[in-house]
N, CA, C and O atoms as CSV, one atom per row, in Angstrom:
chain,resi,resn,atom,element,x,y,z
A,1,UNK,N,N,-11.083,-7.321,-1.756
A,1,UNK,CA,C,-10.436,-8.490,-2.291
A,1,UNK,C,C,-9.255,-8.109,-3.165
A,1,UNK,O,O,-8.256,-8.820,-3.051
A,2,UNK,N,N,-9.209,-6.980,-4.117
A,2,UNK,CA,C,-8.512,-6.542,-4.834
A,2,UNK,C,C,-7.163,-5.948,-4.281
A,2,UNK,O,O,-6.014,-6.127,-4.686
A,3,UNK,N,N,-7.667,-5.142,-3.173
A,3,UNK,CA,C,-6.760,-4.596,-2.635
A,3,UNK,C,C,-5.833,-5.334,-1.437
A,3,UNK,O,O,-4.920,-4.780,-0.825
A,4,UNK,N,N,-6.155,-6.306,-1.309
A,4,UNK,CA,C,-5.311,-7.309,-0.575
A,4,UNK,C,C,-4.219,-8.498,-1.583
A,4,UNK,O,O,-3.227,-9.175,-1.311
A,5,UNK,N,N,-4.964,-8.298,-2.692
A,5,UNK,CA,C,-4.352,-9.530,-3.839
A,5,UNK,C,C,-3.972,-8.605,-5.150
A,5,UNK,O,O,-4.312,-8.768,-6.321
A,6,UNK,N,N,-3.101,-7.516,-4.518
A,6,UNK,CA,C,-2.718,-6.448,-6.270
A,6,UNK,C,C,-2.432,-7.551,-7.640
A,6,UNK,O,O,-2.540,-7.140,-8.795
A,7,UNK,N,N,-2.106,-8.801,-7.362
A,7,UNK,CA,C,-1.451,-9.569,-8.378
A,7,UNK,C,C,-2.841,-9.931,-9.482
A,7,UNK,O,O,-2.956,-10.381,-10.622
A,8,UNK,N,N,-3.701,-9.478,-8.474
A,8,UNK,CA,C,-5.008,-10.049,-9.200
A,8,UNK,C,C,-5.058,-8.970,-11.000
A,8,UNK,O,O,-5.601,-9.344,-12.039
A,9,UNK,N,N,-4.409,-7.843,-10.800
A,9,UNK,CA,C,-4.500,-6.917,-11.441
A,9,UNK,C,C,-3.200,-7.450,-12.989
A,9,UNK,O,O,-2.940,-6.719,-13.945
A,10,UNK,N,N,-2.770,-8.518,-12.810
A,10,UNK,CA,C,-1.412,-8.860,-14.052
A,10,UNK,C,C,-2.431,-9.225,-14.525
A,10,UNK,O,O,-2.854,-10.164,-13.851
A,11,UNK,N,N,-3.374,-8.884,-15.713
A,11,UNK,CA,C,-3.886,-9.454,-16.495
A,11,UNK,C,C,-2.907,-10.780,-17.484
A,11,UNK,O,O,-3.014,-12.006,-17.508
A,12,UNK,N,N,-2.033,-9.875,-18.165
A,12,UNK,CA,C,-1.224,-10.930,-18.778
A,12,UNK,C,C,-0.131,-12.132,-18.282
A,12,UNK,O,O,0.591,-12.882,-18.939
A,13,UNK,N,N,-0.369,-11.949,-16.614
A,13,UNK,CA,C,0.598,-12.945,-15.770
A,13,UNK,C,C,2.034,-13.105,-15.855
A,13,UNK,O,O,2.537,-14.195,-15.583
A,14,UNK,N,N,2.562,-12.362,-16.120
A,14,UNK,CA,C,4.000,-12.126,-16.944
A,14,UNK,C,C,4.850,-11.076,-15.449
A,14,UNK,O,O,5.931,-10.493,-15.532
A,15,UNK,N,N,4.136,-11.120,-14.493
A,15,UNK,CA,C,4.693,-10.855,-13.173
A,15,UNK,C,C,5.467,-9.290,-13.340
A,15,UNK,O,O,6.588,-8.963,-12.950
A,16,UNK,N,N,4.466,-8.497,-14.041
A,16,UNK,CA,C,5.037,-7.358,-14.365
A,16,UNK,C,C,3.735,-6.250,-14.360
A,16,UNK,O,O,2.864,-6.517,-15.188
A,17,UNK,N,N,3.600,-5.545,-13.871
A,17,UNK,CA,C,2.506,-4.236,-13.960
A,17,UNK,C,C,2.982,-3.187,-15.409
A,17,UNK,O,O,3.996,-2.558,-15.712
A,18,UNK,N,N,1.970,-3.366,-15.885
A,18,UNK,CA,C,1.909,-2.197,-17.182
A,18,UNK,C,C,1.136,-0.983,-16.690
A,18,UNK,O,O,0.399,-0.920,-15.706
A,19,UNK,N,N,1.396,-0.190,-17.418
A,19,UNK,CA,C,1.256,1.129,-17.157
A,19,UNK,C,C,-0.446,1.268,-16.839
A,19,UNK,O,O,-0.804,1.798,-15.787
A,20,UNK,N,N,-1.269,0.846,-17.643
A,20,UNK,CA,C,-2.764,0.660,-17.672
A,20,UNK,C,C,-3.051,-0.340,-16.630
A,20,UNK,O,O,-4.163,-0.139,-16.144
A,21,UNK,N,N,-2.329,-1.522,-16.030
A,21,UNK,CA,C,-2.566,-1.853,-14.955
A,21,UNK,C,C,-2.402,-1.282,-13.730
A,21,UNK,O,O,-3.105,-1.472,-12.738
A,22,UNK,N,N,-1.426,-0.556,-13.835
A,22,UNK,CA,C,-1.411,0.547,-12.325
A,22,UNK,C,C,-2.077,1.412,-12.208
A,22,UNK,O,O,-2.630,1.720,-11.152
A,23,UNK,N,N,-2.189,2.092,-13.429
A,23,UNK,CA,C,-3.378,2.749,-12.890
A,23,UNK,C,C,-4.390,2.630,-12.529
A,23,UNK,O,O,-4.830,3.462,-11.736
A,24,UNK,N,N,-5.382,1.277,-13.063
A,24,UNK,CA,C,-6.522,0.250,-12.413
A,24,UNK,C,C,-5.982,0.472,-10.824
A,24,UNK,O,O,-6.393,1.242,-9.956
A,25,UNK,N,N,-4.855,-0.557,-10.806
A,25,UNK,CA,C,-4.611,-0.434,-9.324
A,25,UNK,C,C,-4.414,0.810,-8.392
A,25,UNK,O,O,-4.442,0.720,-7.164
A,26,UNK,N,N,-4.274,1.618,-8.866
A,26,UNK,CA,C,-3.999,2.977,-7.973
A,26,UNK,C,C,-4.995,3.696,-7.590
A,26,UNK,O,O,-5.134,4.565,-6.730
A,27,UNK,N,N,-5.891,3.053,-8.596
A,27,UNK,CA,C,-7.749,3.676,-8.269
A,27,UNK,C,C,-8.165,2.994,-7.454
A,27,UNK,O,O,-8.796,3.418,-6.486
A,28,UNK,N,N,-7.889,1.718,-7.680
A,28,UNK,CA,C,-8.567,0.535,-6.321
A,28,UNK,C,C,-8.028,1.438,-5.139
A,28,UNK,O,O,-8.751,2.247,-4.559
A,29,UNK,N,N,-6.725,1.236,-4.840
A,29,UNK,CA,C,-6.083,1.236,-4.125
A,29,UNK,C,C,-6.449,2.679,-3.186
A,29,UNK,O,O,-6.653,2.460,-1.992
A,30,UNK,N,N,-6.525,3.856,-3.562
A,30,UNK,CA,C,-6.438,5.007,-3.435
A,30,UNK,C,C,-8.282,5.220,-2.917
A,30,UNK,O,O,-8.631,6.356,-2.596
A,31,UNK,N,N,-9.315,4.080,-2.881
A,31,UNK,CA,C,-10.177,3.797,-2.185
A,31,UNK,C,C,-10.299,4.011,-0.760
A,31,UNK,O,O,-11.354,4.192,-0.152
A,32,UNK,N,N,-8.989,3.972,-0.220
A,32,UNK,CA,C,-8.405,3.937,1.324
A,32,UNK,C,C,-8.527,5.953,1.768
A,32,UNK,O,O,-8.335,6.485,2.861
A,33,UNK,N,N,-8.757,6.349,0.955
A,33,UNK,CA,C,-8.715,7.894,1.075
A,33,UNK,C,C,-9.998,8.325,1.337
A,33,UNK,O,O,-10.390,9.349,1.897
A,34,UNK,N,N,-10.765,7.134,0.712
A,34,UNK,CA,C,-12.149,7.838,1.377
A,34,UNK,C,C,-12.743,8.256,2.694
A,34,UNK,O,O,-13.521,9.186,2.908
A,35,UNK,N,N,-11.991,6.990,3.918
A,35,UNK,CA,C,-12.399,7.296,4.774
A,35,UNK,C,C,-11.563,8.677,5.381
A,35,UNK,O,O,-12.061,9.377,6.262
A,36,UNK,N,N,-10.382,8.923,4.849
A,36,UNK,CA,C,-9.997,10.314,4.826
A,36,UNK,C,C,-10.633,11.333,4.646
A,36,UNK,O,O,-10.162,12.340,5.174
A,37,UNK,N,N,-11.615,11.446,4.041
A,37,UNK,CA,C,-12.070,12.338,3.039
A,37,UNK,C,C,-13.638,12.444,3.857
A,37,UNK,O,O,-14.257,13.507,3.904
A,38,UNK,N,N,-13.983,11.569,4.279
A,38,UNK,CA,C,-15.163,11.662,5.419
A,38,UNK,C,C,-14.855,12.109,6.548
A,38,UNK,O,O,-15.778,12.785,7.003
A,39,UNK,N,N,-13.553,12.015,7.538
A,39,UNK,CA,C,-13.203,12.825,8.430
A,39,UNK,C,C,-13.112,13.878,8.536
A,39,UNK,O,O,-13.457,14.590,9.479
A,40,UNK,N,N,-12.262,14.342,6.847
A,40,UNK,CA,C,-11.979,15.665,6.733
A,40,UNK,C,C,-13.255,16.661,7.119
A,40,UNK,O,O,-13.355,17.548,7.967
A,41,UNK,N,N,-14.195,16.131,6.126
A,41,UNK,CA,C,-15.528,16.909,6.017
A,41,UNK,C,C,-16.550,16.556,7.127
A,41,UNK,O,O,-17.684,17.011,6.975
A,42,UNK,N,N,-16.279,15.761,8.287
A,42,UNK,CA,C,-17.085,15.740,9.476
A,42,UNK,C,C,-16.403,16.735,10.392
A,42,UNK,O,O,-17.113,17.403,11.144
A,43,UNK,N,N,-15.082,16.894,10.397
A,43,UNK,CA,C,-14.761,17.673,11.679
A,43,UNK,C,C,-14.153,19.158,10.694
A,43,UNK,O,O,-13.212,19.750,11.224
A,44,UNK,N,N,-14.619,19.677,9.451
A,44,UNK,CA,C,-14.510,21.042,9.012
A,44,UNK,C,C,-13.052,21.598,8.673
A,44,UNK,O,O,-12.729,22.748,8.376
A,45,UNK,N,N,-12.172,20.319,8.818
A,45,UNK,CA,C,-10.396,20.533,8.299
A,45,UNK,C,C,-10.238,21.324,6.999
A,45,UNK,O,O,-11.417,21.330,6.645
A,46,UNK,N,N,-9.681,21.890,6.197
A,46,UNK,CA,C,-9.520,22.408,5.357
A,46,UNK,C,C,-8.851,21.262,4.063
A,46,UNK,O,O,-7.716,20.835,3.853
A,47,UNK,N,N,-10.207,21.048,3.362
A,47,UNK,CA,C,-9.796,19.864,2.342
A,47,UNK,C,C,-8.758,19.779,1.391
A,47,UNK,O,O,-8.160,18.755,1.063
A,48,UNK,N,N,-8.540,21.224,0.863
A,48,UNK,CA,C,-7.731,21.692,-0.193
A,48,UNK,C,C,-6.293,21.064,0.643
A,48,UNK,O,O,-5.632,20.058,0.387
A,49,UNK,N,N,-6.154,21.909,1.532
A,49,UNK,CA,C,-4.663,21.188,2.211
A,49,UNK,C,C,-4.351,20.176,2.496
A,49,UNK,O,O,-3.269,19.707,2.145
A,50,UNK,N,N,-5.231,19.532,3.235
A,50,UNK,CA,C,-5.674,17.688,3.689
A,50,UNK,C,C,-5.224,16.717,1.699
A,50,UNK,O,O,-4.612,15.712,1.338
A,51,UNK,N,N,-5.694,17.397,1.289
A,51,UNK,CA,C,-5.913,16.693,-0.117
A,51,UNK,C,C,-3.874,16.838,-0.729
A,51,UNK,O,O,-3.342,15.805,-1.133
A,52,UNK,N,N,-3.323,17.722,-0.701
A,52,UNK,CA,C,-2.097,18.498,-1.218
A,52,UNK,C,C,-1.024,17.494,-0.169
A,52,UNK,O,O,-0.135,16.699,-0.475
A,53,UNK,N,N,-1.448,17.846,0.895
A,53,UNK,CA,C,-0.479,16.824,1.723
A,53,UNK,C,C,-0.575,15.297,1.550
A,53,UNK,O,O,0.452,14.713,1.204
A,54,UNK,N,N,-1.669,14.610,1.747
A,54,UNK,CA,C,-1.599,13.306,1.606
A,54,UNK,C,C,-0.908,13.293,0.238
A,54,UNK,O,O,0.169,12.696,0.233
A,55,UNK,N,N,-1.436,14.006,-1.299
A,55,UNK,CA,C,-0.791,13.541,-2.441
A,55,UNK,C,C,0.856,14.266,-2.260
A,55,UNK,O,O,1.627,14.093,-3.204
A,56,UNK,N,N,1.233,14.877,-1.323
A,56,UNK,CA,C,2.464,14.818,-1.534
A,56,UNK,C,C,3.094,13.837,-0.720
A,56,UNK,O,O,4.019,13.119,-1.101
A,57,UNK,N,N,2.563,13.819,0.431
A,57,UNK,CA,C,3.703,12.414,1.688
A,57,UNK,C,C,3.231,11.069,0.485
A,57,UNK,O,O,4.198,10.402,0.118
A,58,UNK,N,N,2.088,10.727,-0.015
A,58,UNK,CA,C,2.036,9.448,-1.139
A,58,UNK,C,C,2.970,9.609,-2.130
A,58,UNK,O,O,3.327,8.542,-2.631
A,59,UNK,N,N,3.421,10.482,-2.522
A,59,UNK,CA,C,4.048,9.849,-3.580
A,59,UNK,C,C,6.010,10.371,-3.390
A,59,UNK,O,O,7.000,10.210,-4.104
A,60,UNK,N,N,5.757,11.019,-2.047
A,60,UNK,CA,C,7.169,10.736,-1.662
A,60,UNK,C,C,7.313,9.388,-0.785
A,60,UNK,O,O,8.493,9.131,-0.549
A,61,UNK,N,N,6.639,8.716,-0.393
A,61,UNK,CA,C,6.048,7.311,0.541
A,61,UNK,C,C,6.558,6.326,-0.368
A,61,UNK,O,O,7.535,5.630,-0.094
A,62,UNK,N,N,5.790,6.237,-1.657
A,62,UNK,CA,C,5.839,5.723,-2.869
A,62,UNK,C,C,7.272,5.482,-3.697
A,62,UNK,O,O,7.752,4.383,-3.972
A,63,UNK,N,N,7.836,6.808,-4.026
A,63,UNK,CA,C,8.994,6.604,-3.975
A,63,UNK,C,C,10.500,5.652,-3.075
A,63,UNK,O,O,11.229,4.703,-3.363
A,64,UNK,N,N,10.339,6.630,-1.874
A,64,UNK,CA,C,11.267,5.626,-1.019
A,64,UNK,C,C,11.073,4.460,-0.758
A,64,UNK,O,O,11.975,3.680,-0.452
A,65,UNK,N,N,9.531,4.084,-0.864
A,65,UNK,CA,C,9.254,2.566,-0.782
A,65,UNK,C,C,9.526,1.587,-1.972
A,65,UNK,O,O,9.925,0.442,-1.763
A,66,UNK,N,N,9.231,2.222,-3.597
A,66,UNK,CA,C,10.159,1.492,-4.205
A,66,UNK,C,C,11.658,1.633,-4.221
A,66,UNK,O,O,12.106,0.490,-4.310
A,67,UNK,N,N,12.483,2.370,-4.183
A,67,UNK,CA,C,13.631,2.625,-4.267
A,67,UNK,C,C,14.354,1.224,-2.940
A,67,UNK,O,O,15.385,0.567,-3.088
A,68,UNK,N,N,13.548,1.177,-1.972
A,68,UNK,CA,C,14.387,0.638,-0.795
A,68,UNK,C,C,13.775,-1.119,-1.128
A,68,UNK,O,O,14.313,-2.199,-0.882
A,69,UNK,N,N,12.606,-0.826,-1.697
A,69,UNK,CA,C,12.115,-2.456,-2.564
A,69,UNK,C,C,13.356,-3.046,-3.500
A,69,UNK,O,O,14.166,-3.946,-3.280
A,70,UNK,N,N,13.147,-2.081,-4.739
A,70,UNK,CA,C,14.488,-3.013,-5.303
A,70,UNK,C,C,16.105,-2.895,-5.088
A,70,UNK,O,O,16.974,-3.453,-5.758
A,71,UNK,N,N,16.248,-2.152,-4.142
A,71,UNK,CA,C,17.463,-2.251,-2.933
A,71,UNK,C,C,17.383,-3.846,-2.123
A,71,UNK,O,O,18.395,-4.489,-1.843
A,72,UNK,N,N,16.273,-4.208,-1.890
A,72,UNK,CA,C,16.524,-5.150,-0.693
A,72,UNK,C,C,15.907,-6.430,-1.987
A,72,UNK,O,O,16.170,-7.564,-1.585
A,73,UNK,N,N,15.487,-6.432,-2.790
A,73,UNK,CA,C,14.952,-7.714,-3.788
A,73,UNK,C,C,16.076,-8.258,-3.709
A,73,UNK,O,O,16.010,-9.488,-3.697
A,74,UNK,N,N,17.511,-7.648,-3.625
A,74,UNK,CA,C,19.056,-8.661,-4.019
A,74,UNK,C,C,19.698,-9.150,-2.749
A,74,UNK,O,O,20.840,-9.610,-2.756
A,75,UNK,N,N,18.664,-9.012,-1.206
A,75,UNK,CA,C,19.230,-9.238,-0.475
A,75,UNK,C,C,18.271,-10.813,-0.063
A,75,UNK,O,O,17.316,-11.322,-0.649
A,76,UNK,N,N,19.094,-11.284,1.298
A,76,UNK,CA,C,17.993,-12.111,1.894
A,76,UNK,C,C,16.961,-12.015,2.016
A,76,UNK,O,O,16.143,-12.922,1.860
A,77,UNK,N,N,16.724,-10.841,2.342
A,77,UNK,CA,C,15.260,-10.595,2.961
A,77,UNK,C,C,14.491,-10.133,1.433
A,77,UNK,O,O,13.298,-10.216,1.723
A,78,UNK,N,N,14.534,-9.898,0.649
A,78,UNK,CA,C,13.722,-9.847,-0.572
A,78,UNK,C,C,13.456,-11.285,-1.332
A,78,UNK,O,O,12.469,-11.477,-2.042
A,79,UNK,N,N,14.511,-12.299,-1.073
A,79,UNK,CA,C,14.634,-12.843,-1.828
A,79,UNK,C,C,13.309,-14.192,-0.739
A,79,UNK,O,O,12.791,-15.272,-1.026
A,80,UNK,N,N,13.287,-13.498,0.200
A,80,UNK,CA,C,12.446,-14.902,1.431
A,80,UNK,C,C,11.329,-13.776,1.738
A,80,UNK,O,O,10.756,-13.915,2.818
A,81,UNK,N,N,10.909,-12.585,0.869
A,81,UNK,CA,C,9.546,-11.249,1.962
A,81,UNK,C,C,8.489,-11.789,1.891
A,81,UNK,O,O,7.549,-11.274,2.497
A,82,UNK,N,N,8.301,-12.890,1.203
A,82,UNK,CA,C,6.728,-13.728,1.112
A,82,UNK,C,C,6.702,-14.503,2.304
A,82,UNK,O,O,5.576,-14.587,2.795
A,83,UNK,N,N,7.632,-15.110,2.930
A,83,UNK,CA,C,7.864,-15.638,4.008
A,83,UNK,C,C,7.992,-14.689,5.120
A,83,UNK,O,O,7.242,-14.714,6.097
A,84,UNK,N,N,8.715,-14.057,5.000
A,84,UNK,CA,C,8.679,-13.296,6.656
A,84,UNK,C,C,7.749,-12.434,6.445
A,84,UNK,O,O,7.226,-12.177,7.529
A,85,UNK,N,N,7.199,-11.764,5.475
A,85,UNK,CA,C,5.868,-10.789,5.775
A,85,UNK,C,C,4.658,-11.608,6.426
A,85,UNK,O,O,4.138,-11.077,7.407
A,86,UNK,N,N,4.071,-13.020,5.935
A,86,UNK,CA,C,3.289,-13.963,6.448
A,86,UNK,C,C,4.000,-13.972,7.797
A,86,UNK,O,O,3.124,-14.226,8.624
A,87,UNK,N,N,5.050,-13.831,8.348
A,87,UNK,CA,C,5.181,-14.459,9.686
A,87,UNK,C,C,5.040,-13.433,10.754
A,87,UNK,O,O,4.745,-13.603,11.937
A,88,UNK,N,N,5.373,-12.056,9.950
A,88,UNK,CA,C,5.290,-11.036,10.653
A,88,UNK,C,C,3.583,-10.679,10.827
A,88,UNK,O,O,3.030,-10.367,11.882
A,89,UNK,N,N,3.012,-10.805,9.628
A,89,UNK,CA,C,1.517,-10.934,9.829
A,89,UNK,C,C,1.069,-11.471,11.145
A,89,UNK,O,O,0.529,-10.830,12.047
A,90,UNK,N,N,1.365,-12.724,11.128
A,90,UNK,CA,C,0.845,-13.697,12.252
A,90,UNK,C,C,1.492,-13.112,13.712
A,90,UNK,O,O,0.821,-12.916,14.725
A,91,UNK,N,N,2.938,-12.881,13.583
A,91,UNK,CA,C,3.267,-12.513,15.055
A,91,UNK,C,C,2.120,-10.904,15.644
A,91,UNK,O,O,1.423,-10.992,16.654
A,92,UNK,N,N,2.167,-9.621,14.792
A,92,UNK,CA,C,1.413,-9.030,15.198
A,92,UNK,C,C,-0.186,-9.649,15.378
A,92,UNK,O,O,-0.686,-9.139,16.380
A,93,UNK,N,N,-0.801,-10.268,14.933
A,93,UNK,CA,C,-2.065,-10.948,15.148
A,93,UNK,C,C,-1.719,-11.771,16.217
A,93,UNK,O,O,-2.702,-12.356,16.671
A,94,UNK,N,N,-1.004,-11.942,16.601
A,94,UNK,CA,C,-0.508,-12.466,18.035
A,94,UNK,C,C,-0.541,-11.769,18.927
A,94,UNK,O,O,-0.956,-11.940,20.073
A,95,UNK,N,N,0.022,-10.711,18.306
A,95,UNK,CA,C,0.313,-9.206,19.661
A,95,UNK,C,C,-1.168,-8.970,20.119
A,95,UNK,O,O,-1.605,-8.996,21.269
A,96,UNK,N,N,-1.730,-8.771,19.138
A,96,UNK,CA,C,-3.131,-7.721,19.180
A,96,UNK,C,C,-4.065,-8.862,20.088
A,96,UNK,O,O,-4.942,-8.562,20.899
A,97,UNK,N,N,-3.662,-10.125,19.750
A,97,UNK,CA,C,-5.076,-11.066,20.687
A,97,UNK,C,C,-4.335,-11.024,21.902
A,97,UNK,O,O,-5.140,-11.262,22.803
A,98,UNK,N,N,-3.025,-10.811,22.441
A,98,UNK,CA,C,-2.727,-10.945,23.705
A,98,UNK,C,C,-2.287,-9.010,24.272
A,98,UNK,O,O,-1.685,-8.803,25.326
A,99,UNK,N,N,-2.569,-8.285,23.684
A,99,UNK,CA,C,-2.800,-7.203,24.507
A,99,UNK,C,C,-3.780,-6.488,24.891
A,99,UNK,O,O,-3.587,-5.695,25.813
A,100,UNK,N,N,-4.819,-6.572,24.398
A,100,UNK,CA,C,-5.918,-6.413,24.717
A,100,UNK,C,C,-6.908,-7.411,25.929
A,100,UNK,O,O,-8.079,-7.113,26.164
């Protein structure tokens, strides 16, 4: 639930993440590694490396993804992403019931 609704995490509603709120969220969030972390250790991958890479492609991921966020917040498409992300939602949920 959390991890679908990050907003749930503005305690003070002021449409801004504080430092102690991200990190809440980054723990939720970073939940998604587990099932990483069960693969690793079912098929005998070498964890130490598995572990070094994901935290490095995350937080170079992280980066370019904010950087190109408040790049595009001043454009159309930032200013309407609540709208076309919902639509893009729905068109792939479209895809997936008609290709299969």
């Amino acid at each position: 639930r959390i991890a679908g609704n990050p907003d749930l995490f503005d305690e003070d509603k002021n449409l801004v993440i504080s430092t102690r709120e991200a990190m809440a969220l980054g723990f939720v969030l970073s939940a998604n590694c587990l099932a990483g972390g069960i693969a690793i250790g079912a098929n005998g991958i070498s964890a130490l490396w598995t572990v070094i890479s994901i935290g490095v492609f995350s937080f170079i991921t992280v980066g370019v993804g904010s950087r190109c966020g408040s790049l595009l917040a001043k454009t159309f498409i930032g200013k309407h992403s609540t709208a076309i992300s919902g639509w893009l939602l729905i068109m792939i949920g479209i895809f997936e019931v008609f290709a299969k």
